[in-house]
Steps between C-alpha positions, in 0.01 A plus 500: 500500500700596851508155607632377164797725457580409906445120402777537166758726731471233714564234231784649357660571908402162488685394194840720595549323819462134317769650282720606773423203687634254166843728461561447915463091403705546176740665732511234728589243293827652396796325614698663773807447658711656793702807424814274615411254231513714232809708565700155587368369131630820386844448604518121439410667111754757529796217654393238175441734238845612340458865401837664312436820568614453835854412472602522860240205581563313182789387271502636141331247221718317324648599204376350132727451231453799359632680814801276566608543154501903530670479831733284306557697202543850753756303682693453192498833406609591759808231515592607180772796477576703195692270272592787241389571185449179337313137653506169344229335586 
């Protein structure tokens, strides 16, 4: 009875190791690369990638027709003065 429970903690000592031992090959197949590598693919990202939030780095988007027509309309509002009481339009 002894010798049986010694035999099965041995099995399942046994059977953790084989576990450990498949995660360390798993691990091992992973694809790694140089920290250099990475933090260069970072920036080429960064340098490609227009992001608009950043304004000092990038232009503004271009305006849809929607936008130019507001800006247009503003303008005018501004351009036009008081004419009196009455307009003839």
């Amino acid at each position: 009875m002894e010798e049986e429970i010694k035999y099965e903690i041995l099995r399942i000592k046994l059977r953790r190791i084989q576990e450990l031992n498949i995660k360390a090959k798993k691990s091992l197949l992973k694809e790694r690369i140089p920290t250099s590598q990475s933090s260069l693919s970072i920036i080429n990202y960064c340098l490609e990638n227009i992001d608009y939030l950043i304004p000092v780095l990038w232009k503004n988007p271009q305006m849809n027709n929607y936008q130019k027509y507001q800006v247009y309309k503003n303008t005018r509002k501004l351009k036009m003065k008081d004419p009196g009481c009455c307009t003839i339009v």
